[in-house]
C-alpha positions in Angstrom: 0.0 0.0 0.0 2.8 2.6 1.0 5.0 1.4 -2.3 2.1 2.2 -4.3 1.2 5.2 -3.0 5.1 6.6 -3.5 4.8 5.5 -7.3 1.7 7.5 -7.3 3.2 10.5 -5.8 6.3 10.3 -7.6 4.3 10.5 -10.9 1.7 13.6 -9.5 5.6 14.8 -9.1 6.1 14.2 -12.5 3.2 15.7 -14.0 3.4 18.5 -11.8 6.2 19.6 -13.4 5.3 20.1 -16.4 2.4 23.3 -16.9 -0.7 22.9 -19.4 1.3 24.7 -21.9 3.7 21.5 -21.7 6.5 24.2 -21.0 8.6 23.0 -17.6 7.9 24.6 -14.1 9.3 24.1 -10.5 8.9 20.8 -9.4 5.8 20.2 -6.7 7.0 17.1 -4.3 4.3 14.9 -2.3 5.1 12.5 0.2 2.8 10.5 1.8 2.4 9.7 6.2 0.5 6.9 7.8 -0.6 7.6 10.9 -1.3 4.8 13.1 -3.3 4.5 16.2 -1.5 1.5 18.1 -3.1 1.7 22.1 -6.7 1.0 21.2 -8.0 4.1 22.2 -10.3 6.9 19.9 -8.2 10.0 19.9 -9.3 12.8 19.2 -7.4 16.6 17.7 -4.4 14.5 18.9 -0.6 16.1 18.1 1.3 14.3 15.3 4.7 14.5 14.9 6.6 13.4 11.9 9.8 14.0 10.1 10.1 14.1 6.2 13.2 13.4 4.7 13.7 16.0 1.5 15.4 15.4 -1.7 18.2 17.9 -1.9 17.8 21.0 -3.7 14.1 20.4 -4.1 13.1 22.9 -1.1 14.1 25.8 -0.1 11.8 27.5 2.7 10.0 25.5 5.1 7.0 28.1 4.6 6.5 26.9 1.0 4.7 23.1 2.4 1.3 22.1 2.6 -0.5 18.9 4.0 -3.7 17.3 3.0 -5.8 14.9 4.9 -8.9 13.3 2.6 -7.9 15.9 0.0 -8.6 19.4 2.0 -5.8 21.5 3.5 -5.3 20.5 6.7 -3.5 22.9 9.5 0.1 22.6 10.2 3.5 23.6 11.4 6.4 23.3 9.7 9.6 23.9 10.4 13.3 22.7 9.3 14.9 19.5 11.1 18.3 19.3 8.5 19.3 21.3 6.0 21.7 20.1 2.8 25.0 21.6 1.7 23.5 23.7 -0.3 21.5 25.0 1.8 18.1 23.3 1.1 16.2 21.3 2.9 17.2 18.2 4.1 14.5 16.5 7.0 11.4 18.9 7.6 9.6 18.3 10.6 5.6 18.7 9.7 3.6 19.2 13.5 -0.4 18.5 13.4 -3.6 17.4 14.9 -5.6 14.4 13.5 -8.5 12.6 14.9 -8.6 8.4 14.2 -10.5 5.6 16.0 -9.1 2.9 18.1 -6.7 0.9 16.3 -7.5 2.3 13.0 -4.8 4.4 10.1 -5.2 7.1 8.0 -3.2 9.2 5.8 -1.7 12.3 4.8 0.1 14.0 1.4 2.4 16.5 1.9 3.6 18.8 -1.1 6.2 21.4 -1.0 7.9 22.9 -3.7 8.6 26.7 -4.5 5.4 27.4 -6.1 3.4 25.9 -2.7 1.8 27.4 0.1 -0.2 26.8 3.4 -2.9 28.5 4.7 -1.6 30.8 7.9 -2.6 29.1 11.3 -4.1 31.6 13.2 -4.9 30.0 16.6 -3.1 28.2 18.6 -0.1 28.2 21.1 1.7 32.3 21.3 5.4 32.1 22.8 6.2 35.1 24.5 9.8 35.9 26.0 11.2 38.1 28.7 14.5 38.3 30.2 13.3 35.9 33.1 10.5 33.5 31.5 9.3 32.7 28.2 5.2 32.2 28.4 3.9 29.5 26.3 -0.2 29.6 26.4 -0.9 29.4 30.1 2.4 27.8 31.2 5.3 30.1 32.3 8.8 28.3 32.3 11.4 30.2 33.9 15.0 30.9 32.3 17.1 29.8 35.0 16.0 26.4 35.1 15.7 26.9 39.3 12.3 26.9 38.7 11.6 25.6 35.1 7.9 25.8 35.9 6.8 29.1 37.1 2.8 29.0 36.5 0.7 26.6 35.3 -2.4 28.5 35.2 -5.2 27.0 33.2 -7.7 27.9 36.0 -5.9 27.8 39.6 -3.1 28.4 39.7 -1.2 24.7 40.0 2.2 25.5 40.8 3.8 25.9 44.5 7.0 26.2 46.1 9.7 23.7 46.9 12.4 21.3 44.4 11.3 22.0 40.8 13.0 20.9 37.9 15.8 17.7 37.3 17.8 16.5 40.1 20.5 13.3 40.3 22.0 11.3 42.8 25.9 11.0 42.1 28.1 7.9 43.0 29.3 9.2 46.0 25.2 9.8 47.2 25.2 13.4 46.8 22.3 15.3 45.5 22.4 17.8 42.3 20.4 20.0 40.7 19.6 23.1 38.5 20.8 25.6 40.5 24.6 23.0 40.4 24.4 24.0 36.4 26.5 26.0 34.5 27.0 27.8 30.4 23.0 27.6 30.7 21.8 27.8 26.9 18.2 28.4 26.5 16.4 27.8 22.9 12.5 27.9 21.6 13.1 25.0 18.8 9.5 25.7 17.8 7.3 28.9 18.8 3.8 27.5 17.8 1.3 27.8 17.0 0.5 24.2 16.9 3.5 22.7 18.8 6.0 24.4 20.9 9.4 23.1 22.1 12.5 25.1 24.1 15.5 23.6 24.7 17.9 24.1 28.2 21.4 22.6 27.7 24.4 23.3 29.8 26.6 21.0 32.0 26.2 19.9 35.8 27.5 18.7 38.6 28.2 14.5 39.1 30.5 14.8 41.9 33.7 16.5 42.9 34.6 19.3 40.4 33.2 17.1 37.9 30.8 18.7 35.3 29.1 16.6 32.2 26.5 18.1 29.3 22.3 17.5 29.6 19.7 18.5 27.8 16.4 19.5 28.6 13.2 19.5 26.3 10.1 20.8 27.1 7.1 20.0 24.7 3.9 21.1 24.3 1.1 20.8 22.2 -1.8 23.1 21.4 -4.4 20.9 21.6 -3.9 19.2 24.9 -3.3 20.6 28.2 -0.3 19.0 29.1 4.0 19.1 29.2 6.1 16.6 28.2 9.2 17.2 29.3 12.7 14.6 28.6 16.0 15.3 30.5 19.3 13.6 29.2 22.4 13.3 31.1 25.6 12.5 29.1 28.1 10.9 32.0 31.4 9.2 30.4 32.0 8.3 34.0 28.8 6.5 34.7 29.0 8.8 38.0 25.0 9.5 38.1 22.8 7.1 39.8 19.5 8.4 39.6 17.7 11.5 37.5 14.6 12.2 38.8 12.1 15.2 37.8 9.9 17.0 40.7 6.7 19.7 40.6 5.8 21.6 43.7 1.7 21.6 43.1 -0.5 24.1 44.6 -3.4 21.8 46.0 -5.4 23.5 48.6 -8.0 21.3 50.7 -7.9 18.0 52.1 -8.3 15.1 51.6 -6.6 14.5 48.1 -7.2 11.6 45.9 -4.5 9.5 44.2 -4.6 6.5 41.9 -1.6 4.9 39.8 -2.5 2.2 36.8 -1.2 -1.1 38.0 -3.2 -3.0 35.6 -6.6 -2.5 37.6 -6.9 1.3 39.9 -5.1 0.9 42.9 -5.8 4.9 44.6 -6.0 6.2 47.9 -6.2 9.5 50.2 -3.5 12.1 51.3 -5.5 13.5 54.7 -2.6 16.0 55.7 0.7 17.2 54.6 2.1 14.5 57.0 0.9 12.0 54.7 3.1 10.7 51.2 2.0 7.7 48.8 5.1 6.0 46.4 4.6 3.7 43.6 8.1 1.9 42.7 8.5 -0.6 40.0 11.8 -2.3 39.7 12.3 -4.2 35.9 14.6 -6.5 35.5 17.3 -6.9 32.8 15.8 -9.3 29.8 17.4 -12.4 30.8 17.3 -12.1 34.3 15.7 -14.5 36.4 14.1 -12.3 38.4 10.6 -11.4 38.0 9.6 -7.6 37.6 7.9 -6.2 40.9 6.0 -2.7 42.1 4.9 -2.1 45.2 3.1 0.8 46.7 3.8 2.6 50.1 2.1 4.9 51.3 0.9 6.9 55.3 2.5 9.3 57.5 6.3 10.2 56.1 8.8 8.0 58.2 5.8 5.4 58.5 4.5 4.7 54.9 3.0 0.7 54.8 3.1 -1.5 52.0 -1.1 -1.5 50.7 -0.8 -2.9 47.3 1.7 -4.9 45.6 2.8 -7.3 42.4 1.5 -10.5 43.6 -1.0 -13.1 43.4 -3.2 -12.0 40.1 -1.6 -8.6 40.0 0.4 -7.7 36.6 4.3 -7.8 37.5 4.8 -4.4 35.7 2.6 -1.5 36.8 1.8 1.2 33.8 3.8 4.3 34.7 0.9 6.7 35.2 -1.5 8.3 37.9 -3.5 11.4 39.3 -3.2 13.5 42.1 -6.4 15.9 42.5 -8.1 17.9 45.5 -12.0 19.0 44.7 -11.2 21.3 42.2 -7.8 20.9 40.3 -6.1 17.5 38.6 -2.7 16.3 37.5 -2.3 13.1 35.2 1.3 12.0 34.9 3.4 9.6 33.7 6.9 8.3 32.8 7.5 7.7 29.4 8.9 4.3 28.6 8.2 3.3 32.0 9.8 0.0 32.7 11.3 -0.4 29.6 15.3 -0.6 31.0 16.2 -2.3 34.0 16.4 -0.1 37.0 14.3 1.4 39.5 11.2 3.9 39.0 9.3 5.2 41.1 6.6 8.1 41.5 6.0 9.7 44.8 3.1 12.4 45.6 3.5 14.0 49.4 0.6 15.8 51.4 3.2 19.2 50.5 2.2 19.4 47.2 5.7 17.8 46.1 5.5 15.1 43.2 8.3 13.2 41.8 9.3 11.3 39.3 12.2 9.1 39.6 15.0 6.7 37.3 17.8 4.9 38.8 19.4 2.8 36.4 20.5 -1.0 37.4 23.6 -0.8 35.9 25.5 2.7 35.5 25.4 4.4 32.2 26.8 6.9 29.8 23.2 7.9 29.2 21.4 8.5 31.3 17.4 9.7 30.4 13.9 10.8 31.5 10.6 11.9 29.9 7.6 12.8 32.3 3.9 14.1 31.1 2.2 16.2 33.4 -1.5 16.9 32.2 -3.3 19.9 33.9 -6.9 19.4 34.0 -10.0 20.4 35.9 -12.1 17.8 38.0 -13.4 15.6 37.9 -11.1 14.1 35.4 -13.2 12.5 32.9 -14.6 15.5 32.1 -12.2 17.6 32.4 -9.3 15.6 30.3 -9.6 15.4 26.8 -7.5 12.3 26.6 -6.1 9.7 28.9 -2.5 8.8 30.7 -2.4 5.6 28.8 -2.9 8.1 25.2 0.0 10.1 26.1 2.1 7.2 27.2 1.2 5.6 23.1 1.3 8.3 21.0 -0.2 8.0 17.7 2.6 6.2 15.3 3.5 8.8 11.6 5.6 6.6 9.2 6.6 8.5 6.1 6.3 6.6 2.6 9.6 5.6 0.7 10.2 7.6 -2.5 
């Protein structure tokens, strides 16, 4: 289907190229995307992401590409991954919404060529920047990285005080984070309107008078309410132990509900600020004997009891999502490829407002990497989320046709 569907385009190509006059014009290119829904689950507006490689010297603007979806003009961002030698472009990376059922493909065409252009997108995501924050829709990130998140405002304000941004354990147990960073370089990768990424990089403390590179992405898309942010640590010397990412939230009254997907709905209640819940998973390495185990703790800090765990019929791999949500505000989160590398995880929520999101490798490494989604949402949740933890976690799948 995709092979056919590249002859095709490469002979619209063709005949593009030629006018009705039979006299030769700029070449139009199409290339076609599958998009895949793999997780079961309707979605619905839901952020694409793909990249297009470009035959060189066939496009020379970014502005001058279009994408259809069942033959109309569909919105979308474009913007330029890799460029050629010469200056053209090389990988262009197309950002849009799509709607698909459960399980179910569709496709989309996208030309470019000199004598092609998009409609303008009007709505969507605004990036303003100031010398201490840059403001993307309702969500202020800071410059410093010592906060990253400064206001998460949708409708209360969601963001409090306390640890918030990447920290890491070194070898020798001591604790790092932003504020341990240094040659801080802060980028917006993509300004909207329909997707939206800015980009921290520096180098940090691992120990000593050591100092190695990371990289921070955050990510957001206009049609859902949520940031995806992925922090990378490159260590030569295997020195870091754990990376873990924590958000001081705002929640006002008690008690507070929280739930985790363990392969059924384990949740409980934080009563006071006394009070802290943990869900840890350790995964094991492939061939390891070892079966993969979670567990969940949770009661007074100091005192937290075991109240749900892998055993019996319980799944021995727990999902890598959960809520936390008073009467009025919510927070989905997860950890993106939870489980998928042996190690430790874990996610803790305290009565403080402090949650956490936590990686500790089982072996050291010279990478070491982690992605968490936090989705801001009113209650109750299924009305107030327009998708699911489980959705973000499987993102819908854009394969681009061979020419």
């Amino acid at each position: 289907m995709i092979r056919r569907l590249s002859i095709l385009g490469c002979l619209l190509a063709a005949l593009a190229s030629v006018g009705i006059d039979g006299q030769t014009r700029a070449t139009v290119g199409l290339r076609s995307i599958r998009i895949r829904e793999t997780a079961g689950i309707r979605r619905s507006a839901y952020p694409v992401n793909a990249r297009v490689p470009i035959r060189k010297g066939t496009l020379h603007d970014a502005s001058h590409a279009r994408l259809l979806v069942n033959n109309a003009e569909a919105p979308a961002q474009f913007s330029v991954d890799a460029i050629w030698p010469d200056g053209s472009v090389q990988s262009l990376a197309v950002d849009f919404n799509i709607s698909v059922g459960p399980g179910d493909e569709t496709m989309a065409q996208l030309e470019y060529g000199d004598e092609v252009k998009a409609e303008t997108v009007t709505r969507g995501l605004t990036v303003t920047e100031t010398p201490d924050a840059i403001q993307v829709g309702n969500v202020r990130f800071g410059r410093t990285l010592a906060p990253l998140l400064l206001s998460v405002k949708y409708r209360l304000e969601d963001i409090g005080q306390g640890l918030n941004g990447f920290a890491l354990l070194d070898s020798t147990g001591a604790s790092h984070d932003a504020r341990d960073v240094e040659s801080l370089k802060v980028e917006v990768l993509k300004r909207g309107p329909l997707y939206v990424v800015l980009k921290y990089s520096g180098r940090v403390a691992v120990g000593g008078d050591a100092r190695v590179p990371f990289t921070l992405t955050a990510e957001m898309p206009n049609s859902k309410t949520w940031v995806k942010v992925t922090t990378t640590i490159d260590d030569p010397g295997k020195r870091v132990r754990e990376l873990s990412f924590h958000t001081p939230l705002a929640f006002s009254a008690f008690p507070r509900t929280w739930d985790f997907g363990t392969g059924s709905w384990s949740y409980g209640l934080l009563r006071s600020a006394s009070e802290i819940t943990t869900l840890t998973q350790i995964a094991n390495p492939p061939k390891s004997s070892s079966v993969p185990s979670w567990q969940i703790r949770t009661g007074a800090k100091g005192q937290e009891q075991v109240v749900e765990r892998s055993s019996g019929l319980r799944p021995a791999m727990a999902e890598g999502w959960g809520h936390i949500q008073d009467a009025k505000e919510a927070v989905a989160f997860a950890i993106g490829a939870f489980g998928a590398q042996a190690g430790t995880y874990a996610m803790t929520l305290d009565g403080d407002g402090h949650a956490s999101y936590r990686v500790a490798p089982a072996r050291p490494q010279t990478r070491v990497s982690l992605t968490v989604y936090q989705h801001f949402v009113a209650t109750p949740v299924p009305v107030g989320a327009v998708t699911s933890p489980i959705a973000m976690l499987h993102p819908l799948i854009a394969t681009v046709a061979v020419q």
